[in-house]
C-alpha positions as CSV (number, residue, x, y, z in Angstrom):
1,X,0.0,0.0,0.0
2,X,1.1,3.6,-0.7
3,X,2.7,5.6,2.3
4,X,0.0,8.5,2.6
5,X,0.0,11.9,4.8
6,X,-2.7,13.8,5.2
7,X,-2.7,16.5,2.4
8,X,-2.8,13.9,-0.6
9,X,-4.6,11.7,1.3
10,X,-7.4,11.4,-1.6
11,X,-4.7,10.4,-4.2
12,X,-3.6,8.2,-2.4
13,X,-6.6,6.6,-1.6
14,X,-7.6,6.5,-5.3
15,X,-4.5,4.7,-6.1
16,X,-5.2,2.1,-3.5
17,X,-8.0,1.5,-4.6
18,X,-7.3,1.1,-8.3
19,X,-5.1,-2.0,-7.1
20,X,-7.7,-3.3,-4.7
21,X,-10.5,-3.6,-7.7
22,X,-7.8,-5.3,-10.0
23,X,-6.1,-7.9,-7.1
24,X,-9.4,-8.3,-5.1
25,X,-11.0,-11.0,-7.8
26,X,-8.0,-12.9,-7.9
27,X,-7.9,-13.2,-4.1
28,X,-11.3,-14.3,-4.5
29,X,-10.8,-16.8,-6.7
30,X,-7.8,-18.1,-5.0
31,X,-9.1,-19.5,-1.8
32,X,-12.2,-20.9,-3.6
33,X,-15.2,-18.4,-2.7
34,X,-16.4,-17.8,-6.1
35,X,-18.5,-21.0,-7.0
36,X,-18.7,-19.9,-10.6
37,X,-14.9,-20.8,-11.2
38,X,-15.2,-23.7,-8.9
39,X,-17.3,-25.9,-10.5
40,X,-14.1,-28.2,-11.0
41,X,-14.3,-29.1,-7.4
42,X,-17.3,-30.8,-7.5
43,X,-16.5,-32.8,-10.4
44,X,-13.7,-34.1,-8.2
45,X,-15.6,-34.3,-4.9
46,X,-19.5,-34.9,-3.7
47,X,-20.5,-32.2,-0.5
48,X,-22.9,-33.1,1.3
49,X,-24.7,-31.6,4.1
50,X,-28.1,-31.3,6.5
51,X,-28.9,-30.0,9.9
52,X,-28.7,-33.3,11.9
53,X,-29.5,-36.6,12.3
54,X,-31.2,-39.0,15.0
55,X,-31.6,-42.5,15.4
56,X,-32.1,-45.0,18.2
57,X,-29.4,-48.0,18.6
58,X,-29.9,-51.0,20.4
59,X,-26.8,-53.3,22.0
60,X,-26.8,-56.5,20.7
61,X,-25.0,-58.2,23.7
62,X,-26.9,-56.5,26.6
63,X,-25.4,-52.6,27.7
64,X,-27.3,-49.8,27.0
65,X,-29.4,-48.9,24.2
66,X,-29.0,-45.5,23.4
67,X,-30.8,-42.7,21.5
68,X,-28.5,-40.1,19.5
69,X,-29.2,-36.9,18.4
70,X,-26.1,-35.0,16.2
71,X,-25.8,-31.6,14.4
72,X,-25.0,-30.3,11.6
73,X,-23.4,-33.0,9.9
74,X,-20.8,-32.4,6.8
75,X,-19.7,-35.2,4.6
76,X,-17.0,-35.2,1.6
77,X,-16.4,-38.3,-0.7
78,X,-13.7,-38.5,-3.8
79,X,-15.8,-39.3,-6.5
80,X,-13.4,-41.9,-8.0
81,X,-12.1,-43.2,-5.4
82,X,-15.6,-43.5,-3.7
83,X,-13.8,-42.9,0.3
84,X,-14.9,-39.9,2.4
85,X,-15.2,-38.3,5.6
86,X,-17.7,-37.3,7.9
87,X,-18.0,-34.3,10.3
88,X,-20.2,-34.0,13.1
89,X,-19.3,-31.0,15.7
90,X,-22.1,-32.1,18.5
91,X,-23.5,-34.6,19.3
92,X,-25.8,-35.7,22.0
93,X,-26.0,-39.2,23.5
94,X,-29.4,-40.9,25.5
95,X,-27.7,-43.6,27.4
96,X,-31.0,-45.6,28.1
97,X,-29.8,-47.9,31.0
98,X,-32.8,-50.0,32.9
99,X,-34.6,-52.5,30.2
100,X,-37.6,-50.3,30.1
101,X,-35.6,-47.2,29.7
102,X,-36.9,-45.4,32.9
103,X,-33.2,-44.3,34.2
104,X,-31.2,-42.5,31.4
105,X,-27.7,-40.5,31.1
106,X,-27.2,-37.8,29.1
107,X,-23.9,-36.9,27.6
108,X,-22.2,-35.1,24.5
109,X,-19.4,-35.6,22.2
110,X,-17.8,-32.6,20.4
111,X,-15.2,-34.4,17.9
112,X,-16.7,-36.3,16.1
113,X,-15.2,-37.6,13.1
114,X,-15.7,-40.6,10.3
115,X,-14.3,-42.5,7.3
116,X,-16.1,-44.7,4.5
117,X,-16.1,-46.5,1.5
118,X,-18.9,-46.0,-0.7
119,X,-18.6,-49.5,-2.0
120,X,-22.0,-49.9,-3.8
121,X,-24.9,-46.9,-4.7
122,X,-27.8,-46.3,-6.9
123,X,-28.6,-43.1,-7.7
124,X,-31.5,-41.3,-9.6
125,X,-31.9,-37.5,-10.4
126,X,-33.1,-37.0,-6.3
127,X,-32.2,-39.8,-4.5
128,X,-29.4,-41.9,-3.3
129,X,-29.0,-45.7,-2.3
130,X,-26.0,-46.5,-0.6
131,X,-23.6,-49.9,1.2
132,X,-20.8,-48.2,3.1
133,X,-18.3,-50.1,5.4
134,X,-17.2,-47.5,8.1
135,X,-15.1,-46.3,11.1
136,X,-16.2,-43.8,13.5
137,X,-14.4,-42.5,16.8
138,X,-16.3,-39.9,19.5
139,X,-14.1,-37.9,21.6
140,X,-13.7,-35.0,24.0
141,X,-17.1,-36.3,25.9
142,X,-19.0,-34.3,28.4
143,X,-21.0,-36.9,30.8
144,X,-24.2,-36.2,32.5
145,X,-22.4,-34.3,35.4
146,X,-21.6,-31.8,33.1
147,X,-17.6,-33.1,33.5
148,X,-15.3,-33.0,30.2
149,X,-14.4,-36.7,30.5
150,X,-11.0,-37.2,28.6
151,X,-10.4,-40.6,28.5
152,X,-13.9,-41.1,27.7
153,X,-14.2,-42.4,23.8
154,X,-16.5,-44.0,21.3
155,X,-15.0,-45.7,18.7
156,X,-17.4,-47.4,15.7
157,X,-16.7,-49.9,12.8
158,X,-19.3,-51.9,10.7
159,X,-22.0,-51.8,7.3
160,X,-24.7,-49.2,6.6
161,X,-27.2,-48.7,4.3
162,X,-29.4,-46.3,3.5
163,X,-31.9,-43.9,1.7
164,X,-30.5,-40.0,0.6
165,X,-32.6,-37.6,-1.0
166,X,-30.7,-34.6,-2.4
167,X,-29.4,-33.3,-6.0
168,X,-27.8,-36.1,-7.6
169,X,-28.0,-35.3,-11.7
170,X,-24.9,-33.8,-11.4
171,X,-26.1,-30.4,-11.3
172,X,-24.2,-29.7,-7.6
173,X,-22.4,-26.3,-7.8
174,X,-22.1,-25.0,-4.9
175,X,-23.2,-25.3,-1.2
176,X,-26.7,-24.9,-1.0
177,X,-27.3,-27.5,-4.3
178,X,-25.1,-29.9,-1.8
179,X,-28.1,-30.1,1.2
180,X,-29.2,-33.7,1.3
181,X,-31.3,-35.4,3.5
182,X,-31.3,-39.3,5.0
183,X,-34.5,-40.7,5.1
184,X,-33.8,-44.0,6.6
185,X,-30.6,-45.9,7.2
186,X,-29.0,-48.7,9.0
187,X,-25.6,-49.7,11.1
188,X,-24.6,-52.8,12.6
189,X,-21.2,-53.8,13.3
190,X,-18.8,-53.3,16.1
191,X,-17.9,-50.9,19.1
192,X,-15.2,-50.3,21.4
193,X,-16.5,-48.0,24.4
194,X,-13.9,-46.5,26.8
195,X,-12.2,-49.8,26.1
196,X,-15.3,-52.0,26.7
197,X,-16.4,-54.4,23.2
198,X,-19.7,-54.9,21.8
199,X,-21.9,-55.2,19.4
200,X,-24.6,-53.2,18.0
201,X,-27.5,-52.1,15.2
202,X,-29.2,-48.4,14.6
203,X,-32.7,-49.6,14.4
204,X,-33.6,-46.1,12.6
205,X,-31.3,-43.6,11.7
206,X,-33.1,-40.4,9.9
207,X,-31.4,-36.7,9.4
């Protein structure tokens, strides 16, 4: 920028702002905010994104069931490849502990973090069937005594299937054509809590 006093303070002004309006666009462009020019990205990766998700998930060799509630959730998958990665920042866990569910625990996670393998999917114009194998972990936990557990930890591993609705006739450009919405899915596999194995299935999993 131009050293300015006060007297030409105008000229100066109208320099620097000649070379603003000519670098601005290309700093634009640069770090990706212009979706026009970015349509490459997509062609290269799928975005995907809704406002949370919640589902109900029973223990197959006796624990606690749970029901979890997490949002927003992001997801991005290499379109050749087919693997991804999933981003939740909260979410909130029902720790259902007597058979009938009367006594429950309430806790959160806030890292939240998951890699697949889109390993078979159908897709029409709106909608989206998918298989996916699948690791999870869920970290930095917050119990129901409102105590930031540490060594407390979820970690996930399994099969899904499921249902997406969303924009998938490859017209995706930019963030808002990349909202897409689960309307029914399925887990089952294995789980590894604060050390402790078993097995599990997500009876309903809808976002």
């Amino acid at each position: 920028m131009t050293n300015c006093n006060f007297d030409d303070y105008n000229n100066c002004c109208e320099k620097d702002s000649a070379l603003l309006f000519i670098f601005s666009p290309n700093i634009i462009n640069a770090f990706g905010m212009n979706w026009r020019h970015s349509s490459h990205f997509f062609d290269n990766f799928d975005i995907r994104w809704n406002i949370g998700i919640i589902g109900y998930e029973q223990n197959l060799q006796g624990g606690s069931d749970m029901v979890f509630l997490g949002f927003p959730n992001f997801r991005l998958m290499h379109n050749h490849t087919r693997i991804g990665l999933e981003f939740t920042p909260v979410k909130m866990w029902d720790w259902l502990d007597d058979d009938d569910g009367s006594v429950s625990r309430i806790s959160y996670s806030f890292l939240n973090f998951g890699v697949f393998w889109n390993m078979l999917n159908f897709s029409g114009d709106r909608f989206n069937i998918f298989v996916d194998p699948f690791s999870r972990i869920n970290y930095i936990n917050l119990d129901d005594r409102n105590r930031l557990n540490w060594n407390s930890f979820v970690y996930t591993a399994g099969f899904r299937a499921g249902l997406i609705t969303g924009q998938f006739d490859g017209s995706v450009n930019g963030f808002w054509d990349s909202y897409s919405i689960t309307v029914v899915g399925a887990e089952i596999g294995f789980r590894n809590i604060n050390g402790s194995n078993t097995f599990f299935s997500v009876c309903t999993q809808i976002s």
